[in-house]
N, C-alpha and C positions, 0 to 999 in steps of 0.2 A: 797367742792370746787374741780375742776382740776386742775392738773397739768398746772398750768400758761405758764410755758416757752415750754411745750409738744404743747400745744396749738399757743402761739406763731412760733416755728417751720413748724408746719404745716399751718399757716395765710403766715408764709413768702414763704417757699416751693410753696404754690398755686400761691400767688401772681407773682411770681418770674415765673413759669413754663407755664401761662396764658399771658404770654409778650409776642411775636413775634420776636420782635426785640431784644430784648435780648435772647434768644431762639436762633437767627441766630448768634449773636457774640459770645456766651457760647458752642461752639461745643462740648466742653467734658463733657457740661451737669451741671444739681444743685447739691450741696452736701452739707449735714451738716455737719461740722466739714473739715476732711481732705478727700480730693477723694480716692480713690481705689489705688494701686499702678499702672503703666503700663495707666491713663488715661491722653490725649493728650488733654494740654490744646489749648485754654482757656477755665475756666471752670468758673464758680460762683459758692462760700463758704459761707454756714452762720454758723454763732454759737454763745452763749451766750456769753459776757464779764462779765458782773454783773448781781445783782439784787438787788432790797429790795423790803420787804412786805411793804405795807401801812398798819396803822393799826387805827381801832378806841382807844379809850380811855379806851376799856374796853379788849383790845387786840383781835380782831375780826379782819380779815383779809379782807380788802377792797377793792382792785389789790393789783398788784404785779407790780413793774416797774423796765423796762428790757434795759439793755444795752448790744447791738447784732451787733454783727461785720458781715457787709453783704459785700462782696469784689468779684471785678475780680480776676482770679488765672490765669499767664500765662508766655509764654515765653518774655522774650523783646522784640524781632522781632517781635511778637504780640499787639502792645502796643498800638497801633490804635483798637485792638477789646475791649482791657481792658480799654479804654475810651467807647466806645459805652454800656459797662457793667455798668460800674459806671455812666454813666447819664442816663441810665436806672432804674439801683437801686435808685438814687435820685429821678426820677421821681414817683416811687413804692410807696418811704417810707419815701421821705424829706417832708410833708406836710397833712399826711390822719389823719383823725378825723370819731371816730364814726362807725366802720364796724363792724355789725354783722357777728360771729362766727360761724361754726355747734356746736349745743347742746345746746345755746344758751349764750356764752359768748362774749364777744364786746372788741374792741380793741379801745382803748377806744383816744388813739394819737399814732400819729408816727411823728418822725422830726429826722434829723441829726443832732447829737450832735459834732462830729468831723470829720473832712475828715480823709482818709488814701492814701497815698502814701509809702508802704514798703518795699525795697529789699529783696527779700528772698534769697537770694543766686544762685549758682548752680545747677541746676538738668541736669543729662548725660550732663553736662558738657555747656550748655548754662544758662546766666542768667534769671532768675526768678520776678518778682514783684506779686504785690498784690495793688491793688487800688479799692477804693470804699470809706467804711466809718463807721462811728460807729451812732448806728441808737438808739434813746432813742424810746421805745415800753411801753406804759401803757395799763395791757391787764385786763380784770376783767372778772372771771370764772363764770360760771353758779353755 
């Protein structure tokens, strides 16, 4: 089997980078995990929060079900693009069932498990959030 959540990454990446309109409010671009130092947000971040294997009964590994933190990253004064991120990403990944993979692995749900609304603090001295949401992913590897 593959890497489940590798696969995942690059399911959300595509998805994510094939929007438009999220494309136009994410100016500093997708990233997994944390952006680059020096990038101007607003950006879109995804990364894992959890997982667990499913298993059969005889320990056989069946998916892998993924809890994936997909968010806006931006200044406040931006806070109107980081709503256009986040009901974009809703739109993406609050509702798909059933999408074939490259290599042949399928994704098997996606839904919103949690909203997000986070302060992140200061960066150069203006404040920070983060909105989107916590995304449950059932992804099953070739």
């Amino acid at each position: 089997m593959s890497n489940e959540a590798a696969l995942a990454f690059q399911y959300i990446n595509t998805t994510l980078r094939a929007d438009s309109a999220l494309m136009a409010a994410s100016t500093g671009g997708i990233w997994q995990g944390t952006a680059d130092i020096g990038v101007t947000g607003p950006y879109t971040s995804f990364g894992q929060q959890s997982g667990q294997d499913s298993l059969t009964s005889a320990a056989k590994r069946v998916m892998a079900r993924m809890l994936l933190q997909i968010v806006g990253v931006g200044p406040d004064a931006q806070y109107a693009a980081l709503v256009v991120i986040a009901n974009r990403i809703d739109v993406l990944f609050g509702d798909v069932k059933n999408v074939g993979l490259p290599g042949g692995g399928v994704m098997l749900t996606s839904y919103r498990e949690q909203p997000l609304a986070l302060d992140i603090g200061l960066v150069a001295g203006a404040s920070w959030s983060k909105l989107g949401g916590l995304y449950h992913i059932d992804l099953q590897s070739p």
